[in-house]
KOLLUM-217589 format. One record per residue: residue in three letters; x, y, z of N, C-alpha, C in turn. Coordinates in steps of 0.02 Angstrom, whole numbers, plus 50000, padded with zeros to 5 digits. Atoms other than C-alpha are relative to their C-alpha. Example, Ala and Ser with C-alpha at 12.3 -4.5 7.8 and 13.67 -1.06 7.14 Angstrom:
REM KOLLUM-217589
ALA500454994150000506154977550390500455006050000
SER499584994149997506844994750357499615005550037
END
This chain:
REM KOLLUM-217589
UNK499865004950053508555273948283499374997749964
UNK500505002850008506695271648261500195002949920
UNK499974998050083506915282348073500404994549954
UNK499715004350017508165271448035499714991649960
UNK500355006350039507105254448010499375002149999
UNK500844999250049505555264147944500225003149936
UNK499875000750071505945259047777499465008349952
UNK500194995050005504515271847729500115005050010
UNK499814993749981505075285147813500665003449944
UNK499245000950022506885284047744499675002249935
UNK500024999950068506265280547561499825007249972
UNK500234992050013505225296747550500335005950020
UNK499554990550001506325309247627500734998449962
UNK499285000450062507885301347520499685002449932
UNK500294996550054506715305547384499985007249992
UNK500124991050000506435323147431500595002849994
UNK499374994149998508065328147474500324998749938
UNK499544999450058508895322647327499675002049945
UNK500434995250055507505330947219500175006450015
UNK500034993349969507635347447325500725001549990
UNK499274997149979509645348047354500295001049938
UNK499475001050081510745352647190500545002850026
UNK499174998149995512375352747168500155005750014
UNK499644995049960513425362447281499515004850028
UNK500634995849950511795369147383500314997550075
UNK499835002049908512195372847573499494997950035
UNK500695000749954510905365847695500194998150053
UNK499905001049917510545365247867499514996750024
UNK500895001949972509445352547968500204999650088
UNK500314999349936508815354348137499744995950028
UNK500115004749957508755342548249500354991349959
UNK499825002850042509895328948152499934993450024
UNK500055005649954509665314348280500774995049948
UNK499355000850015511135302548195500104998749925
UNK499734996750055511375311648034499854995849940
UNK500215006950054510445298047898499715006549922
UNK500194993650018509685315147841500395004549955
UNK499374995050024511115325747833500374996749928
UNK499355005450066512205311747715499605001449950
UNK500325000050080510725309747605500445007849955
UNK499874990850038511045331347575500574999649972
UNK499435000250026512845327647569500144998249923
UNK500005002550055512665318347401500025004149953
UNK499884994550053512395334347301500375005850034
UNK499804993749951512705347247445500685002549981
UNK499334999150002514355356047443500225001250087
UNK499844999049917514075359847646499374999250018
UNK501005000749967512685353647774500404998250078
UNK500065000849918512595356847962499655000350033
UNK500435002149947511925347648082499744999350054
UNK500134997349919511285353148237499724994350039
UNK500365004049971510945341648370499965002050066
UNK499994995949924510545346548570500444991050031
UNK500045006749945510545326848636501034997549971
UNK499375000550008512725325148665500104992849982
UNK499745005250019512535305048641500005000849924
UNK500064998850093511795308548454500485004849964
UNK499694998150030513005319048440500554999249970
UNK499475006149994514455307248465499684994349960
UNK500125005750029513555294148381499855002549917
UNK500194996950075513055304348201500785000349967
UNK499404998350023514975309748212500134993549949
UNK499805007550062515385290548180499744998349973
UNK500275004350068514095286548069500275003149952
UNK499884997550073514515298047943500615000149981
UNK499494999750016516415295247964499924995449958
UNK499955003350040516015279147896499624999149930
UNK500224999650057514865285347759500395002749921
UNK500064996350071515175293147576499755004550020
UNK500314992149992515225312147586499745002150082
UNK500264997849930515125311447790500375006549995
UNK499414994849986516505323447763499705007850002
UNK500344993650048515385337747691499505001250049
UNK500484996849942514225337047849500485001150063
UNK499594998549953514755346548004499695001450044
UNK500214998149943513985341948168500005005250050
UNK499684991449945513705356448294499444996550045
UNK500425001249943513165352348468499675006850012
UNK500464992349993511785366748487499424997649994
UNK500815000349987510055369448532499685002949939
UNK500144998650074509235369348353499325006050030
UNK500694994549984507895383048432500665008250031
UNK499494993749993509485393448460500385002449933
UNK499694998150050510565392348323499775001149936
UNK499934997250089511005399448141500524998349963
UNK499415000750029512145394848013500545005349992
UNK499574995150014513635404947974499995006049929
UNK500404995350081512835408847791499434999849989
UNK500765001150043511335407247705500044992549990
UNK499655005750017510895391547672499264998249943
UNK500575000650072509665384947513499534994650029
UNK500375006450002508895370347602500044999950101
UNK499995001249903508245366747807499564993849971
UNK500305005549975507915348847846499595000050061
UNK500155000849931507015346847997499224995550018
UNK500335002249976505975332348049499894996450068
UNK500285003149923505195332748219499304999050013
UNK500755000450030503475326548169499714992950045
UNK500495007149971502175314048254499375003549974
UNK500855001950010500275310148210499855007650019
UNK500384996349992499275327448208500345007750016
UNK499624995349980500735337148249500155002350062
UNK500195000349923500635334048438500764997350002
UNK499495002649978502315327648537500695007249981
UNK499364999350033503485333648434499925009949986
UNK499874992949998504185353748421499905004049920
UNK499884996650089504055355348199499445007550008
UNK500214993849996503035369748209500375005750040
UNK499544995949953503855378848357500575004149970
UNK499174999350017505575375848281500225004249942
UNK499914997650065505225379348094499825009750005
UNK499964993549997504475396348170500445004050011
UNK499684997949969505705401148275500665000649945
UNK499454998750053507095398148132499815005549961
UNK500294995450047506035408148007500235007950013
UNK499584993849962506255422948142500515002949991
UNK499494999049966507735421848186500475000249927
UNK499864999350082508315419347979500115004649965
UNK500494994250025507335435647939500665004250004
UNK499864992449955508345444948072500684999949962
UNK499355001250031510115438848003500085000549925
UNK499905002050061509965434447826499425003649925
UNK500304997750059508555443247752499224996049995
UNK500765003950012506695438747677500024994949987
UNK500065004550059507195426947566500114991950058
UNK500095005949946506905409747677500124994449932
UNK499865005750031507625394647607499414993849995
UNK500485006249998506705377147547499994997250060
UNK499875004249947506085369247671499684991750005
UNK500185008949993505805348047701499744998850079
UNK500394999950054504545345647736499725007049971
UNK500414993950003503505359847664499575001550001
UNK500754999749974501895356247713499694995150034
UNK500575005849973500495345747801499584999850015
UNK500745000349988498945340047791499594995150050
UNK500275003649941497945333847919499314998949987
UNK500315003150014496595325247918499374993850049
UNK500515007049958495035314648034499424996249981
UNK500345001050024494095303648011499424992650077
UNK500415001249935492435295548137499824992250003
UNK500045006250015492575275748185499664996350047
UNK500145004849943491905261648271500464995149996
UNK499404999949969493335256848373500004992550026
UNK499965004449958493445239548454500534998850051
UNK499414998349969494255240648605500114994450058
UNK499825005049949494045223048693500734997549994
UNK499205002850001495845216348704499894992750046
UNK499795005649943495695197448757499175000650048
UNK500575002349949493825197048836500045008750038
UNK500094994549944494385214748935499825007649943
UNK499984993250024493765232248876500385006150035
UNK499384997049981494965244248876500155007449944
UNK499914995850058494795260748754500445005750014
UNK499614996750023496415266548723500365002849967
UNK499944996250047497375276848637500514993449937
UNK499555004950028498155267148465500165001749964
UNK500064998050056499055268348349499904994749932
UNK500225002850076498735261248142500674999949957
UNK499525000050035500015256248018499334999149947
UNK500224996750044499395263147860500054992449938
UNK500155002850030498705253647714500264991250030
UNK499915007549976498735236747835499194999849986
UNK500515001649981496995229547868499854999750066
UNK500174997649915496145233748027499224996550004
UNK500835002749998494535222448051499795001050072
UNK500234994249927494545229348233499525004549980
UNK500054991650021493955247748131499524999449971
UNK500364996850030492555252748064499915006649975
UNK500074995150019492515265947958499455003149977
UNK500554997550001490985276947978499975005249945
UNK499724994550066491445290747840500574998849988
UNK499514997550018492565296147747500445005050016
UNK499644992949976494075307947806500015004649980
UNK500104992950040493785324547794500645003950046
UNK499394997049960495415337347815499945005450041
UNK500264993449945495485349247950500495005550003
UNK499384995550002497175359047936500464998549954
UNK499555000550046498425362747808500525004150017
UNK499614998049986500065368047877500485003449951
UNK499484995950046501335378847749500455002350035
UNK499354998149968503095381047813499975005649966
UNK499684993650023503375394647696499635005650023
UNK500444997149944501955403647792499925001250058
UNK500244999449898501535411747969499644992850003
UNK500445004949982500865395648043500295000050074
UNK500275001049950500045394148199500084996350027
UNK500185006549936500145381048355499094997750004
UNK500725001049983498325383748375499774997449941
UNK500605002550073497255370748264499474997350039
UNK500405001749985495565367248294499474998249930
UNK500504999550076494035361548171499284998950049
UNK500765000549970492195359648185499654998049938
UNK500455000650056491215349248048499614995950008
UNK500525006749982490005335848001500194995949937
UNK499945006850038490125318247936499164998249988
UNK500425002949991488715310147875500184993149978
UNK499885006349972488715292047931499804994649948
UNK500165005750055488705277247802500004994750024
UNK500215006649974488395262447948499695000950030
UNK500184998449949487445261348071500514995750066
UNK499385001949925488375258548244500255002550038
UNK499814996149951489165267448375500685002249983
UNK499494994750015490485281348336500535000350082
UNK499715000649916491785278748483500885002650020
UNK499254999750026493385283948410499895006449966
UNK499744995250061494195298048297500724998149967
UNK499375002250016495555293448186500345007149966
UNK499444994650008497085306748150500474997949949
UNK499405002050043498025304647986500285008449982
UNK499534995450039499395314947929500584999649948
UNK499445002150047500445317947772500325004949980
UNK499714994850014501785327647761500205000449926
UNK499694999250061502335335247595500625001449998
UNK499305001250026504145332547564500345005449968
UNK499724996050060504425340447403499365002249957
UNK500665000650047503165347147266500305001549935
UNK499735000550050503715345047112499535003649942
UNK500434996050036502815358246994499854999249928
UNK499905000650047503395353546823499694991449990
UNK500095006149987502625336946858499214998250040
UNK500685000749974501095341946946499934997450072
UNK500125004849955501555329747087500165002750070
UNK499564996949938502255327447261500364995750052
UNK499635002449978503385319047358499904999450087
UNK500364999149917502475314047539500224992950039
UNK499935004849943502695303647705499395000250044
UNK500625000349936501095297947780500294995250067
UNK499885003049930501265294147948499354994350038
UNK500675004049983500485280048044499395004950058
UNK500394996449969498725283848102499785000250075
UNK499764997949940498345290448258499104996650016
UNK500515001549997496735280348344499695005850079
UNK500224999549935495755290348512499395000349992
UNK500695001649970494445285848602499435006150012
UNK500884996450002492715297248612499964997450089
UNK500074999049937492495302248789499154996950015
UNK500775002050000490605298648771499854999149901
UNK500225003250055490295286248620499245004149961
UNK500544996450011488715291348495499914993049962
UNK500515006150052487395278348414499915002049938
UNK500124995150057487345283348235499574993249944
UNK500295001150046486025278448100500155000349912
UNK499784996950075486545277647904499595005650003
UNK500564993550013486055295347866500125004850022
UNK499954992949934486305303048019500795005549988
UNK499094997049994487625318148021500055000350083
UNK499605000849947488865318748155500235005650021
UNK499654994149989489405334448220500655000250040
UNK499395000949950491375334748270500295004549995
UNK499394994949988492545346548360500474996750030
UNK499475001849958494175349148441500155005049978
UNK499394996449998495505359748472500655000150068
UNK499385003549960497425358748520500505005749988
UNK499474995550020499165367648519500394993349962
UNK499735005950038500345358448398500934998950064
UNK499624998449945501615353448522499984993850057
UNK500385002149944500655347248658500024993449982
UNK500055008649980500165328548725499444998249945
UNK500395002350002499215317748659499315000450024
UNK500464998549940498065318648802499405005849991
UNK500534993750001497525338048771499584998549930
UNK500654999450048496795332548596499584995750045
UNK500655007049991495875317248664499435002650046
UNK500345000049931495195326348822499455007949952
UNK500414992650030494485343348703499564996749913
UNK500135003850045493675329648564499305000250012
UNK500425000049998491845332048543499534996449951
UNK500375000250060490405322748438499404997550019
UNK500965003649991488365324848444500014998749935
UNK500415000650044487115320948335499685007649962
UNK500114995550002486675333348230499065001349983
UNK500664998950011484715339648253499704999649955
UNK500074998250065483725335548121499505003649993
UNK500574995550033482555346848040499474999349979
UNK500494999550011480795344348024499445004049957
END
């Protein structure tokens, strides 16, 4: 129910889909949790089915959408969205199973595994997909992590354009991966760059933003995105940094995976300077 009262969330993918869906387009989304998704499609759709694995959401999407406008036009299917296929083609795949960095959650896995399995049935031609891309993004902070007199540096997360006087922001974010559904894409992301530091102070943190692209609207230039709140972890071994100084940071992860495996493969020296 959490999608539900993130007004944000909601606003931007009602935006997308009703940019993306036209009249009498079939679509299918994956993983429908209780069908807020699906209805939007219904509005232009002429057919949209909704796969869900978890049997309460499946019972519970039924009755939401009895009591919506156009529930009629979506047609729950209890099924493992990493198994199934529609019965046709379909012009449009929903499917958001997305967290911070692309960690937790299966969207990569799933969107592959459909792509596959699409190919084998239906042909090259791969339908739109929501979202259709994402960019990722870190950036190197000084973190405050007393809570109440106790230190305690754990993992946090950020609600986006709030104020954070906890945060220091040592640079600017630089992006590290650009995901394309309509593309082979990989589990494996890793980066390796350098910041150079505009405070002086201790680097103790890495922050993780991500924004998915929705829709891209071409005739318009624009694009239709959902940033997600940001993702704070802690620096296994903090660094003292000088205005000036660059920062040298790695990592690498499967998209998928915990939390945990980025935080624990998160690296950042100083970078040598040159004489």
């Amino acid at each position: 129910h959490n999608m539900l009262m993130d007004k944000n969330r909601m606003d931007n993918f009602q935006a997308a889909i009703e940019f993306t869906v036209f009249e009498g387009a079939k679509v299918l989304e994956l993983g429908g949790g209780t069908g807020v998704l699906s209805n939007f499609a219904a509005a232009k759709a002429s057919k949209v089915w909704c796969v869900e694995f978890n049997p309460d959401l499946v019972a519970e999407s039924r009755r939401f959408l009895a009591l919506n406008p156009n529930g009629h036009k979506v047609e729950v299917i209890h099924a493992d969205a990493f198994e199934y296929l529609p019965p046709e083609p379909v012009d449009v795949v929903i499917c958001e199973m997305i967290h911070v960095a692309m960690l937790r959650e299966k969207q990569v896995q799933m969107i592959e595994a459909f792509k596959e399995r699409y190919r084998q049935r239906f042909g090259d031609k791969l339908p739109t997909f929501i979202p259709t891309a994402v960019i990722m993004a870190v950036q190197p902070l000084q973190q405050d992590f007393h809570f109440n007199g106790y230190y305690a540096p754990i993992i946090q997360f950020q609600r986006m354009q709030v104020e954070h006087p906890e945060t220091v922001e040592m640079a600017a974010p630089e992006a590290y991966s650009i995901l394309d559904f309509t593309q082979p894409t990989s589990r494996e992301i890793g980066w390796e760059g350098t910041f150079k530091m505009e405070h002086d102070g201790t680097v103790n943190a890495l922050r993780f933003l991500t924004k998915n692209v929705l829709a891209i609207d071409d005739q318009r230039a624009s694009t239709i995105d959902w940033v997600i709140d940001y993702l704070v972890l802690p620096l296994g071994q903090p660094v003292a940094v000088r205005a000036g100084d660059e920062l040298q940071v790695s990592f690498r992860y499967l998209a998928g995976n915990s939390i945990q495996s980025l935080e624990k493969n998160m690296r950042a020296t100083l970078k040598a300077s040159v004489k």
